[in-house]
KELO-350716 format. One record per atom (N, C-alpha, C): x, y, z; residue in three letters. Coordinates in steps of 0.05 Angstrom, whole numbers, plus 5000, padded with zeros to 4 digits. Layout:
! residues N
XYZALA
...
//
This chain:
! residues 198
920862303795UNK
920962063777UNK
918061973771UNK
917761933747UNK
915761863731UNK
913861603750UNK
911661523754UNK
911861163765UNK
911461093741UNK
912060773746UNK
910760613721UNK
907760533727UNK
907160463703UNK
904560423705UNK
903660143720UNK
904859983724UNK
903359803751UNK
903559893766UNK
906060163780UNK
906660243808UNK
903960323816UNK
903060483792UNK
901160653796UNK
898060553795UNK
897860233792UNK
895560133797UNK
895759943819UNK
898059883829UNK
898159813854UNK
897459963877UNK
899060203868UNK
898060363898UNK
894960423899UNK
893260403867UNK
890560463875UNK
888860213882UNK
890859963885UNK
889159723891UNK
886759693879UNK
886259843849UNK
883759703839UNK
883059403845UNK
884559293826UNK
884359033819UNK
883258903833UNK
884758903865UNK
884758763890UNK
881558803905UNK
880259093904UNK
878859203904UNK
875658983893UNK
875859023873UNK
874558823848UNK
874458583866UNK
876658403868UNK
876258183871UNK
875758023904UNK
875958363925UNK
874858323956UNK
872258283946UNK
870658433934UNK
868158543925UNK
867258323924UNK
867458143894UNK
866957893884UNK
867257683897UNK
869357653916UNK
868757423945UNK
868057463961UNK
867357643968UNK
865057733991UNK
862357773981UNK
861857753950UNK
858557663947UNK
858557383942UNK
861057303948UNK
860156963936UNK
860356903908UNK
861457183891UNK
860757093859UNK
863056993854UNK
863256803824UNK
865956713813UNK
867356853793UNK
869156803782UNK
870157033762UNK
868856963745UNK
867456723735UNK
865856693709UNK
862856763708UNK
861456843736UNK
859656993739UNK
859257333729UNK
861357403753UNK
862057653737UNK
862357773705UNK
864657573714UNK
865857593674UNK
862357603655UNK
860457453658UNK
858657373636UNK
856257563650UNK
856357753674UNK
854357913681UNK
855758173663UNK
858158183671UNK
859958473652UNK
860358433622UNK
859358223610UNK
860758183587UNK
863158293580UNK
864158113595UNK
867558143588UNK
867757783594UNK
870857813578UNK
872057433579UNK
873957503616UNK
874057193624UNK
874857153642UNK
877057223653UNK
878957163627UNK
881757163623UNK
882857473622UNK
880657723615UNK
879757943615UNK
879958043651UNK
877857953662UNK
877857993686UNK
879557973701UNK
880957683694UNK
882457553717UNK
886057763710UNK
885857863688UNK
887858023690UNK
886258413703UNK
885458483705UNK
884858643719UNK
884858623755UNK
883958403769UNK
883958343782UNK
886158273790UNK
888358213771UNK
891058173788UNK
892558393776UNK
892058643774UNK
892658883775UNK
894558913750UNK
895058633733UNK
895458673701UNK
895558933682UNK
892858893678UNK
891759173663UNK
889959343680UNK
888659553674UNK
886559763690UNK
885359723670UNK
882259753680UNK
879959773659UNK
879160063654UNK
877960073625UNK
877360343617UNK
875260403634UNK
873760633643UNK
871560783649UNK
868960533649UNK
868960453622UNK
866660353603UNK
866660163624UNK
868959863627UNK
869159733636UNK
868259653666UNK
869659983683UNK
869260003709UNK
866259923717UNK
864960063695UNK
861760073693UNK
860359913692UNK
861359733685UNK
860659393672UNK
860259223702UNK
863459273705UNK
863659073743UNK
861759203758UNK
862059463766UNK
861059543790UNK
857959503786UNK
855959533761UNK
853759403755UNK
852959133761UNK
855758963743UNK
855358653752UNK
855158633787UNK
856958673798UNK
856858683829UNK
855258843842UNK
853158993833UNK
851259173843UNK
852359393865UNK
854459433856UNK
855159713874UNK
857460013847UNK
856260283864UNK
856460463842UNK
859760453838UNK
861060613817UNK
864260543806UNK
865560713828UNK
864260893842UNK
866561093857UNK
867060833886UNK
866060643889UNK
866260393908UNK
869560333903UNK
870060383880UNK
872160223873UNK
874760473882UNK
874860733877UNK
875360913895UNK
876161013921UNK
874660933933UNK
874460973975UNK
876360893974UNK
877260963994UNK
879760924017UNK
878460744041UNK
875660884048UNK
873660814064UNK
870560864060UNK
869660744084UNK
866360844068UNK
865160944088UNK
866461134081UNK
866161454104UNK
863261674085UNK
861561624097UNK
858461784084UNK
858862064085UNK
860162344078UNK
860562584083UNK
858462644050UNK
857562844066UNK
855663084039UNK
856763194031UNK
859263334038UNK
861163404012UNK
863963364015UNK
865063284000UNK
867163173994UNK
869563463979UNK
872163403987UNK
874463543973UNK
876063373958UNK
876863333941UNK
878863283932UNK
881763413924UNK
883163453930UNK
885863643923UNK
887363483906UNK
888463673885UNK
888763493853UNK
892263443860UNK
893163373888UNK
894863223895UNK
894262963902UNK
891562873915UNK
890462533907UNK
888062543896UNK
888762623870UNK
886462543853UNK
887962243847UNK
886261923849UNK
887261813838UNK
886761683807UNK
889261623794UNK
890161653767UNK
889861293753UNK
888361233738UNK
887460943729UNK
888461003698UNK
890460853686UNK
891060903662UNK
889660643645UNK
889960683622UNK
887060553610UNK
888960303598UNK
890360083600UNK
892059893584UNK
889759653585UNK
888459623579UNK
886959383568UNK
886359273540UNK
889359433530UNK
890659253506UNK
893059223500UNK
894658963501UNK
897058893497UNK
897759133482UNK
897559253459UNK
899559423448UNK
899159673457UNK
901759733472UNK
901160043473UNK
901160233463UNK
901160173430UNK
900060443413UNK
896560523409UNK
895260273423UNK
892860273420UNK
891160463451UNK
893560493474UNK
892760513497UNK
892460913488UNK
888761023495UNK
888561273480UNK
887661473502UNK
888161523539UNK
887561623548UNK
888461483582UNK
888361673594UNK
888161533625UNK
886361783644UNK
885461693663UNK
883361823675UNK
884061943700UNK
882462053717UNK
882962123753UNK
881062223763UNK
880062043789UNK
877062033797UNK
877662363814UNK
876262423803UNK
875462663814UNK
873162733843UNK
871862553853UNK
869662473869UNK
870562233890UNK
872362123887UNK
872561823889UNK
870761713929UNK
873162033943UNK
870961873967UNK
868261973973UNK
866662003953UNK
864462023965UNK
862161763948UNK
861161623975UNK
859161393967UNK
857961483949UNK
856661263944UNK
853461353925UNK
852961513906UNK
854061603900UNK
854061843875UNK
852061743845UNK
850462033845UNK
849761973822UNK
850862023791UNK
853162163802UNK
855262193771UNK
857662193781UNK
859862103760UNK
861661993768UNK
863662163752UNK
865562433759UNK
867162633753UNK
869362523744UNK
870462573728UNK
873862453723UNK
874662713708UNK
877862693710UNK
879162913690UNK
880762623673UNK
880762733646UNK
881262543627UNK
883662733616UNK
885862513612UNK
887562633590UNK
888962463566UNK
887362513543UNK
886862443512UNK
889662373506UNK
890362163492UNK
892762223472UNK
892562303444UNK
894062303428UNK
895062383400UNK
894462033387UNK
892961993368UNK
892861743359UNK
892261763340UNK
891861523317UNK
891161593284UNK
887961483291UNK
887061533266UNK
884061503271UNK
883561153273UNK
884960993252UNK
884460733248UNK
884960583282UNK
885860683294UNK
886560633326UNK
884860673354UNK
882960843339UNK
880760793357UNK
879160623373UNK
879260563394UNK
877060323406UNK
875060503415UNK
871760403406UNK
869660463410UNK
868260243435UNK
867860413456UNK
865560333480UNK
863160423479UNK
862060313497UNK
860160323506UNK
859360193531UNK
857160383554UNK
856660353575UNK
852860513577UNK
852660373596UNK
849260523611UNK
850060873616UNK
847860963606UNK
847561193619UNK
848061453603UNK
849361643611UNK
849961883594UNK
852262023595UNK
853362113591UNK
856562273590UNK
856562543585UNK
857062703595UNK
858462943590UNK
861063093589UNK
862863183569UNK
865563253564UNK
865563543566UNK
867263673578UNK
867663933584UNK
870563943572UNK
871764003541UNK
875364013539UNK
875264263548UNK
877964203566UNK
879964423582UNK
882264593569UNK
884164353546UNK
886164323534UNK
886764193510UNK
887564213492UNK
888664173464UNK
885264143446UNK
886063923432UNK
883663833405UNK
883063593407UNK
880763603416UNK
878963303415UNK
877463253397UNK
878062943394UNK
876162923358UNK
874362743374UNK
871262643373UNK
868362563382UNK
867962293362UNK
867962133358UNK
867161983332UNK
864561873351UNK
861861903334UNK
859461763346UNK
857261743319UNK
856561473320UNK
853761463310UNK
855561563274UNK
857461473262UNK
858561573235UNK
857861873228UNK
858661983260UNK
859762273253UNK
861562293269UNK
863862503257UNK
865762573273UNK
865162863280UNK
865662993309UNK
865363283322UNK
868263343328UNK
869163633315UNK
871863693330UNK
870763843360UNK
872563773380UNK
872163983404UNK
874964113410UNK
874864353421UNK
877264623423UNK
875964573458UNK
878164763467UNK
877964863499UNK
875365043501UNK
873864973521UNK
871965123524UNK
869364903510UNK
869564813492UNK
866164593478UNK
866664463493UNK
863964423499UNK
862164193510UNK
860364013490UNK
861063713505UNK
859563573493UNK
857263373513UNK
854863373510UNK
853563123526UNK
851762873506UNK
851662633504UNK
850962423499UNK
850162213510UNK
848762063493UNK
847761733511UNK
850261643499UNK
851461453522UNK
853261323514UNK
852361023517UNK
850660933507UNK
850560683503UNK
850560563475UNK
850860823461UNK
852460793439UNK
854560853432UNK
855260633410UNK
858560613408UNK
859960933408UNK
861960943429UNK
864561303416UNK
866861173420UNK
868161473414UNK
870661363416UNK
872061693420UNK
873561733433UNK
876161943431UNK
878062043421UNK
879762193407UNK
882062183416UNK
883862513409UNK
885562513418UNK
886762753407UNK
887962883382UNK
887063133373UNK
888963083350UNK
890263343353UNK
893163363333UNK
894763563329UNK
897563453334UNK
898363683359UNK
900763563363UNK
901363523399UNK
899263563409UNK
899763473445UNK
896963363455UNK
896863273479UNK
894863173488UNK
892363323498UNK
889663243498UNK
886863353504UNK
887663233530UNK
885463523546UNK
884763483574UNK
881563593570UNK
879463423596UNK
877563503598UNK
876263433614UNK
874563493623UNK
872563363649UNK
870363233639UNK
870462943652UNK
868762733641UNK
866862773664UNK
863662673657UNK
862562753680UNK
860062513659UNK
859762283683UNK
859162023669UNK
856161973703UNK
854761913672UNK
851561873696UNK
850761563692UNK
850761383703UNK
850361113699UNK
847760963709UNK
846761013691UNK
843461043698UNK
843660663713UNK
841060643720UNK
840660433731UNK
840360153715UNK
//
């Protein structure tokens, strides 16, 4: 059986995660909120496990709170030099940080998650099927690299669009506006591999 999608952000306790974080530095949600540029009302639904934040977002808090996004990840903060993951707990953050869910265009799975400190942050991403006018464009610090695995990914950056097939690679600054999404008739898969400079 399928979970639903809060099951499945409950059991990763983001939210909760976020907001140990933020009372144990002493910050308020309107600190945060205005270090992440994001609204309050934003936060304060992430933090009660509401919605999941996109990638972009994750990037935002764990900056504001000065600790890296795979923090949000751990189980524990167990220091090992190399890490396994078995793509039975990879865990899975679906992207709803917009009321309509025709707008919702991907969900992710930390690929790295228990290992501290990391200087890039691995995910396997899987794209939906969406029309182009549906696009939400982010932006975050740092640089990005896309490896598609599966179907057709369309790139929109900088007023160009790139098609990518299985096998292209793409790398960029992403502190300029992109956006994703799949096209045809099934969903893109790919490995996100996200560097969040300082």
């Amino acid at each position: 059986m399928v979970k639903d999608v809060k099951d499945e952000l409950k059991d990763l306790n983001l939210g909760q995660k976020i907001k140990n974080l933020r009372q144990k530095k002493g910050l308020s949600l309107k600190q945060v909120a205005e270090t992440a540029n994001l609204s309050e009302p934003v936060l304060m639904q992430i933090e009660g496990e509401v919605v999941a934040p996109p990638v972009a977002t994750l990037l935002k808090i764990a900056k504001a709170m000065n600790v890296n996004i795979g923090y949000f990840f751990q189980d524990q903060d167990a220091e090992k030099r190399a890490i396994v993951v078995p793509k039975s707990e990879r865990k899975r953050v679906f992207r709803r940080i917009h009321e309509d869910p025709s707008r919702v265009g991907y969900y992710y799975e930390s690929l790295a998650y228990p290992k501290a400190d990391k200087h890039m942050e691995p995910f396997h991403v899987t794209f939906e099927v969406k029309e182009k006018e549906d696009l939400i464009f982010l932006t975050h610090r740092g640089e990005e690299f896309i490896y598609v695995l599966d179907g057709q990914l369309e790139f929109s950056y900088e007023n160009e669009v790139y098609s990518l097939g299985p096998g292209d690679s793409l790398y960029f600054d992403s502190t300029l506006p992109h956006a994703f999404r799949a096209v045809g008739k099934k969903h893109a898969t790919a490995i996100d591999v996200i560097y969040a400079s300082e």
